[in-house]
C-alpha positions as CSV (number, residue, x, y, z in Angstrom):
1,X,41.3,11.4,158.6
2,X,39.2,9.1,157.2
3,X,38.9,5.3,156.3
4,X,42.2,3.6,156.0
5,X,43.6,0.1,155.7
6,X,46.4,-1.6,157.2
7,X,47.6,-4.5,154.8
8,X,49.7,-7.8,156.9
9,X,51.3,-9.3,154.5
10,X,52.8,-12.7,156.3
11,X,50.6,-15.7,157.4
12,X,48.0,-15.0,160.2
13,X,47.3,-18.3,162.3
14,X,43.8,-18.2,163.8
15,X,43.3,-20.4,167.3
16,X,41.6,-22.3,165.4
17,X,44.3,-23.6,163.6
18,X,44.0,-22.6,160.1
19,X,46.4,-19.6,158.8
20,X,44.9,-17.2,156.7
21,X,48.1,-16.2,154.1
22,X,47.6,-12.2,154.8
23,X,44.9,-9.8,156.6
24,X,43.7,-7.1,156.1
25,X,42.3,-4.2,158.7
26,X,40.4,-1.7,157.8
27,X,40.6,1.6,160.3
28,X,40.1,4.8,161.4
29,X,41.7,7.6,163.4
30,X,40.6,10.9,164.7
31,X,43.0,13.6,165.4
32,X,46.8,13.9,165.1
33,X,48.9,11.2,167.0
34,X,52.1,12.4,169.0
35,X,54.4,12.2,171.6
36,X,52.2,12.8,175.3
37,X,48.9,12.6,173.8
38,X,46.6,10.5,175.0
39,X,45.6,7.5,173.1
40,X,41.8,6.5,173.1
41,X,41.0,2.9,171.3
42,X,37.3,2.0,170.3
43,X,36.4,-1.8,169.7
44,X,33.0,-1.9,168.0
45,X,30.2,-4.7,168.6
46,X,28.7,-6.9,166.1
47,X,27.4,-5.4,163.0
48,X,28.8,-1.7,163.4
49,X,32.4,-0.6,162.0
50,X,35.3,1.6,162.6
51,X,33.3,4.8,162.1
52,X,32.6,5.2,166.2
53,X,32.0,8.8,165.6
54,X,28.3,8.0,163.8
55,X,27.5,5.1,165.9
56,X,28.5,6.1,168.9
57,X,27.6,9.8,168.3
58,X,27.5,12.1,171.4
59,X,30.4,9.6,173.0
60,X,33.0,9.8,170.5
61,X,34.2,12.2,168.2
62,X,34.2,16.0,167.5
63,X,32.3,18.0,170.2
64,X,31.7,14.7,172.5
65,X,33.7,13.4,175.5
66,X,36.0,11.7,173.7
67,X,37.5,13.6,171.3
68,X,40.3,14.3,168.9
69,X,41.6,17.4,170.6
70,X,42.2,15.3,173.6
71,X,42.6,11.9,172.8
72,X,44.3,10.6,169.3
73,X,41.4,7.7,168.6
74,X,41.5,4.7,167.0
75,X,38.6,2.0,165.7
76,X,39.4,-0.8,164.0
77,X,36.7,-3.1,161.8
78,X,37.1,-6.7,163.3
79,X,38.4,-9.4,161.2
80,X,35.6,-11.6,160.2
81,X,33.2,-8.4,159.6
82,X,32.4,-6.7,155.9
83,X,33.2,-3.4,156.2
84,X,37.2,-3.8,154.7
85,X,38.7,-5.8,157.2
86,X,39.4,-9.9,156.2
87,X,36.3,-11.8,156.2
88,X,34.0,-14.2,154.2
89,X,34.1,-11.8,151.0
90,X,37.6,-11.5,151.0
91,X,38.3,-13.5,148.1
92,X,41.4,-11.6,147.0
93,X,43.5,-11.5,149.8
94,X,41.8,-15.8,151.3
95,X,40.4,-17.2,147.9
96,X,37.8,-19.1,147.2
97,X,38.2,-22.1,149.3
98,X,38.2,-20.6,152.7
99,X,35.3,-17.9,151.2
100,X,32.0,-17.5,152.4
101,X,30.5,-20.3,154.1
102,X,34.0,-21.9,153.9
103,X,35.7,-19.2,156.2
104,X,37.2,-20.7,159.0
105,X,35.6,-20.1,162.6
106,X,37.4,-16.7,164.6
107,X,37.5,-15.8,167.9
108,X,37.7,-13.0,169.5
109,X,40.9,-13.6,170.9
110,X,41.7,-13.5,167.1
111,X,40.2,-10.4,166.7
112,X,42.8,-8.8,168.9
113,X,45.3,-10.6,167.8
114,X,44.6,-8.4,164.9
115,X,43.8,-5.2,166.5
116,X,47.6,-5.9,168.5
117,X,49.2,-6.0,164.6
118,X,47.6,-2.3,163.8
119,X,48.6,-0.9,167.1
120,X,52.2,-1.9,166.4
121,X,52.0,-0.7,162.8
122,X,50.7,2.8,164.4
123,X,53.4,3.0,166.7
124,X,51.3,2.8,169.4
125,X,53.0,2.2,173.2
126,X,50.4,3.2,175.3
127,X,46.5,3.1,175.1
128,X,45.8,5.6,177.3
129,X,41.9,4.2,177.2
130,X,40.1,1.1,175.6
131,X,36.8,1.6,175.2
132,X,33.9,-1.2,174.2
133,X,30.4,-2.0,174.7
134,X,28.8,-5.3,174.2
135,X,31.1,-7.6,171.5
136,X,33.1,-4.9,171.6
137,X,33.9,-5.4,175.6
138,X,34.9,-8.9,175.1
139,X,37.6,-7.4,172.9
140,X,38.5,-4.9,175.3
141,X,38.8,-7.8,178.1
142,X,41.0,-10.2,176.0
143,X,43.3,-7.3,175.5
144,X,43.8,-6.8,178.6
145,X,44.5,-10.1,179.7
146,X,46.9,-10.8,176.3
147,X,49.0,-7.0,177.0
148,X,48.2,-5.8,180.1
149,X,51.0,-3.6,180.2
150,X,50.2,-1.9,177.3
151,X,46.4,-0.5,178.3
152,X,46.1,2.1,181.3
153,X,42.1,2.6,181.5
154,X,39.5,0.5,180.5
155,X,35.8,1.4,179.6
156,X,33.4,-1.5,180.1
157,X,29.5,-1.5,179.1
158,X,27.6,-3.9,178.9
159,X,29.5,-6.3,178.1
160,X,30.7,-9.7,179.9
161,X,33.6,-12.0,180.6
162,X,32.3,-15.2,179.1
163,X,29.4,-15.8,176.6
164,X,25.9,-16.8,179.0
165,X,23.6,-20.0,177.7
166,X,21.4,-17.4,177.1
167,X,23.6,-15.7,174.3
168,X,24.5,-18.9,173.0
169,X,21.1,-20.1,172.4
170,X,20.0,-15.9,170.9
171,X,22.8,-16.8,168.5
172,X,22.0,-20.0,167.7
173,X,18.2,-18.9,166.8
174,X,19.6,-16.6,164.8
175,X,21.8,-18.5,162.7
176,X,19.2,-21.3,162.4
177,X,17.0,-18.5,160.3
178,X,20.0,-17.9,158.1
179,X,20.4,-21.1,157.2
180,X,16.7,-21.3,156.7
181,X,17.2,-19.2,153.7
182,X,17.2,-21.0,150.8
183,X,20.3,-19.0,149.4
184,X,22.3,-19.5,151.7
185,X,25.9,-21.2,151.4
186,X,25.8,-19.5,147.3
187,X,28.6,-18.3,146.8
188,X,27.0,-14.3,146.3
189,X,27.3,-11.7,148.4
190,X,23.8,-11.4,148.8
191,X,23.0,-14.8,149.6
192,X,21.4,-15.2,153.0
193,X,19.4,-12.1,152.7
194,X,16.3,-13.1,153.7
195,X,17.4,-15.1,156.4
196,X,19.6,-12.3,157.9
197,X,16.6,-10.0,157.9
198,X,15.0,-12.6,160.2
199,X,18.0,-12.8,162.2
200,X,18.1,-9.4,162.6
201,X,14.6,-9.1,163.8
202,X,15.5,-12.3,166.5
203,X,18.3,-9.8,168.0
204,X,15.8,-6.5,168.2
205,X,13.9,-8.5,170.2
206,X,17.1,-9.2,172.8
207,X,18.6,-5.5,172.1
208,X,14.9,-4.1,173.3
209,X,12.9,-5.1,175.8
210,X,9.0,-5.5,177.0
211,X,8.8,-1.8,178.2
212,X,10.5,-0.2,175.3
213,X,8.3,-2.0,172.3
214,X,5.2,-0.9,174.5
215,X,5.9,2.6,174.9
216,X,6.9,3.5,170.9
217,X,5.3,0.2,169.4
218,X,1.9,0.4,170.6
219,X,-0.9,0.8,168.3
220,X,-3.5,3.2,169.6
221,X,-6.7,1.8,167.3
222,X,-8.3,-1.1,168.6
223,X,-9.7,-2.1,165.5
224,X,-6.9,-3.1,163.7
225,X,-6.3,-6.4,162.4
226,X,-2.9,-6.0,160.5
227,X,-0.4,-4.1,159.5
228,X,1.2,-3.1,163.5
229,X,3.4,-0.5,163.8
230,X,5.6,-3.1,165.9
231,X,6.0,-5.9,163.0
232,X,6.8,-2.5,160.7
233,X,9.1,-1.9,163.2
234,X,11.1,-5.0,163.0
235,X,10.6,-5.2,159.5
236,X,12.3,-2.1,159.1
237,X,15.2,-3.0,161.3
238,X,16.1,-6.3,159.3
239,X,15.8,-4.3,156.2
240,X,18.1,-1.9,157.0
241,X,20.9,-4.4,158.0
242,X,20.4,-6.2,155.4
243,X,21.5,-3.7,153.1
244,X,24.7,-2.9,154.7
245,X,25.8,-6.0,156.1
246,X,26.5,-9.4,155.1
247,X,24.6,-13.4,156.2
248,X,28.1,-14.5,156.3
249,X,29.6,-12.0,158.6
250,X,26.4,-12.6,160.7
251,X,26.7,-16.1,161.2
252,X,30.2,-16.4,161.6
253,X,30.6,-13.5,164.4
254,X,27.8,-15.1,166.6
255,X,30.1,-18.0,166.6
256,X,32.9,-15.6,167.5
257,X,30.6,-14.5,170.3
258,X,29.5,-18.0,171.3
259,X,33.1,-19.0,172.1
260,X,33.6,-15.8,174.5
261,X,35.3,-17.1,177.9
262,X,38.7,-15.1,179.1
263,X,39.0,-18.5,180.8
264,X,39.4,-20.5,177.7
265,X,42.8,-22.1,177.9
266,X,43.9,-20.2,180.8
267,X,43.0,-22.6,183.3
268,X,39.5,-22.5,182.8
269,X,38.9,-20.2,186.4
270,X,37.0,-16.8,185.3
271,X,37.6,-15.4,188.8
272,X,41.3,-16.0,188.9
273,X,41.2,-14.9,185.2
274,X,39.3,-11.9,186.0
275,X,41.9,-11.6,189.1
276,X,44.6,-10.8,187.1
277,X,43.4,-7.9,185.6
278,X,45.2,-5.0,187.2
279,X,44.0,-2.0,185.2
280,X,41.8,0.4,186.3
281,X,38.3,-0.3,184.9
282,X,35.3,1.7,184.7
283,X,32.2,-1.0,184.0
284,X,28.4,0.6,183.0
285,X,25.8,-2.1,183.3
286,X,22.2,-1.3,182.5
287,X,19.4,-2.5,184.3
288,X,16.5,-3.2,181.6
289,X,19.3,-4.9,179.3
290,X,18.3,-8.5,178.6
291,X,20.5,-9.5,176.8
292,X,23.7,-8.8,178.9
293,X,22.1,-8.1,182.0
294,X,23.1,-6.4,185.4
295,X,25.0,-9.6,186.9
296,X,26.8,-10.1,184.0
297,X,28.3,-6.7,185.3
298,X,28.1,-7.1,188.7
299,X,30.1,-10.6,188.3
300,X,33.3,-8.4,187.0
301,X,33.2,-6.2,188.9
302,X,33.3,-8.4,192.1
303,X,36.0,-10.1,190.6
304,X,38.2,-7.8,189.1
305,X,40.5,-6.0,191.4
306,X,40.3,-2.1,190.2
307,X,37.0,-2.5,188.9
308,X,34.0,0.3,189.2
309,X,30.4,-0.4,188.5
310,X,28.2,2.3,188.0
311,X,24.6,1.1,186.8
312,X,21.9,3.2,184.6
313,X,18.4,2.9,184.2
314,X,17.0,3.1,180.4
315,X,14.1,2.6,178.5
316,X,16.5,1.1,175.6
317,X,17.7,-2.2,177.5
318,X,21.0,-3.3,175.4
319,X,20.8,-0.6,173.2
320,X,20.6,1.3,176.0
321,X,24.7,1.6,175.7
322,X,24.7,3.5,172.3
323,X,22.2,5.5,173.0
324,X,22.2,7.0,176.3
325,X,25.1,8.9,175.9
326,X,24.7,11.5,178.1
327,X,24.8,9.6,181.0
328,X,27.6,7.7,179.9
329,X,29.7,10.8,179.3
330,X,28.8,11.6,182.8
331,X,29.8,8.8,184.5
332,X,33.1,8.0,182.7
333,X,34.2,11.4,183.2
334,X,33.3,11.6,186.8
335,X,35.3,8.2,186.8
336,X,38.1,9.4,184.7
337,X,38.3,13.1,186.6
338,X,39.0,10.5,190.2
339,X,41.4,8.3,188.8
């Protein structure tokens, strides 16, 4: 049906404490929604948006697993991000005080927050399935701690129940070469560019791995002195984020990322945390991922009570989870087809 946005017109308090006077979200569905269908929600990692049929092609959408025939589907840009949905550039709905660098710091316990607003909007009871991979499992997790009753299957991949040191320190690298930029904090769009370009390149290393950049990243002339296809590579990458994302969306959702921890003033226990969650979860770790890695996994699903942990091999590492889709739709639906 097409992009569509959901405007919130009262004050929306953020944990950190500041109240942004109105949101917006910006959203998409797939199929009709009615009475007995089957609802199927899609929370989207860091730099993608609420079109999960094109980046998570082969999973979602027409002629895949999850489709609209079967399921009515809904993903929803995160706050924070630039693709519609309140963030840095929203000088209309925030002004220009809390814009850009100024924005105040999210979480993603925020983020749901939101994503709870739009489900009541859409008249949504039930979801039938919540479904998210990397940032977009750590939305899927606070939701189920903050409505439990509400979500009946959960779709895990990986993904992880509290930021590591590791991704705190990925993040940190990448922010420090955004703020390397010498644009960076004017108040343009655009400014930041450079430095999210090398940001970008600092995550391809974490999304990839060793194996992968050796197998399609190898030059085969022994002579050369320059011009590798692997530095093309990553040049390419941080171009092509740069020009459809934003340095201020960037920097602010690592920090979302950084804060992670469905402990975080619930006691401060990720096991008991982790305990509580009743709902039958299907968890997909990968085992060249470096960035999340296997134990992340493993870790949830020893600690979660109706958990599954199914684990796939892949050239890809972290990426590995948008890309090997047909293994994915195997497993969920062997795991769906038991439940």
């Amino acid at each position: 049906m097409g992009e569509q946005v959901f405007e919130y017109n009262h004050s929306f308090e953020l944990e950190c404490g500041i109240a942004l006077p109105k949101i917006k979200i910006t959203y998409q569905v797939y199929g009709d929604y009615q009475v007995g269908k089957k609802v199927a929600w899609v929370c989207h990692a860091l730099t993608a948006n609420m079109q999960a049929d094109i980046w998570w092609k082969g999973l979602v959408g027409e002629g895949s697993f999850i489709n609209p025939q079967d399921y009515f589907i809904v993903c929803a840009n995160i706050i924070g991000s630039c693709y519609g949905s309140t963030g840095p550039l929203s000088l209309e709905d925030i002004g220009f005080e809390t814009s850009f660098d100024q924005f105040p710091t999210i979480t993603i316990r925020d983020m749901v927050k939101a994503h709870i607003l739009l489900r009541q909007h859409l008249k949504i009871d039930t979801i039938d399935l919540l479904m998210g991979g990397s940032m977009g499992g750590y939305q899927a997790l606070e939701w189920a701690v903050m409505e439990p009753s509400v979500i009946q299957k959960m779709f895990l991949i990986s993904t992880s129940a509290s930021e590591s040191a590791w991704g705190v320190a990925v993040h940190t690298a990448q922010r420090l070469a955004i703020e390397a930029d010498g644009t960076w904090k004017e108040a343009t769009k655009n400014a930041g560019a450079k430095g999210l370009k090398a940001a970008r390149a600092i995550g391809m290393l974490t999304y990839r791995n060793y194996a992968i950049f050796q197998e399609k990243q190898t030059d085969e002339d022994p002579e050369k002195i320059d011009n590798f296809k692997a530095s093309s590579y990553i040049n390419y990458q941080g171009d092509k984020l740069v020009s459809r994302f934003n340095a201020y969306s960037y920097w602010l959702l690592t920090k979302s990322m950084d804060s992670h921890h469905l402990a975080r003033k619930r006691g401060g226990d990720l096991i008991a945390t982790l305990g509580t969650i009743q709902i039958p979860t299907f968890i997909m770790g990968i085992n060249s991922d470096i960035l999340c890695p296997l134990a992340e996994q493993r870790f949830m699903e020893e600690h979660m009570p109706n958990a599954t942990l199914v684990a796939i091999d892949s050239l890809y590492g972290h990426d590995g989870f948008i890309i090997e889709t047909e293994q994915i739709t195997l497993h969920l639906s062997t795991w769906l087809k038991n439940q």
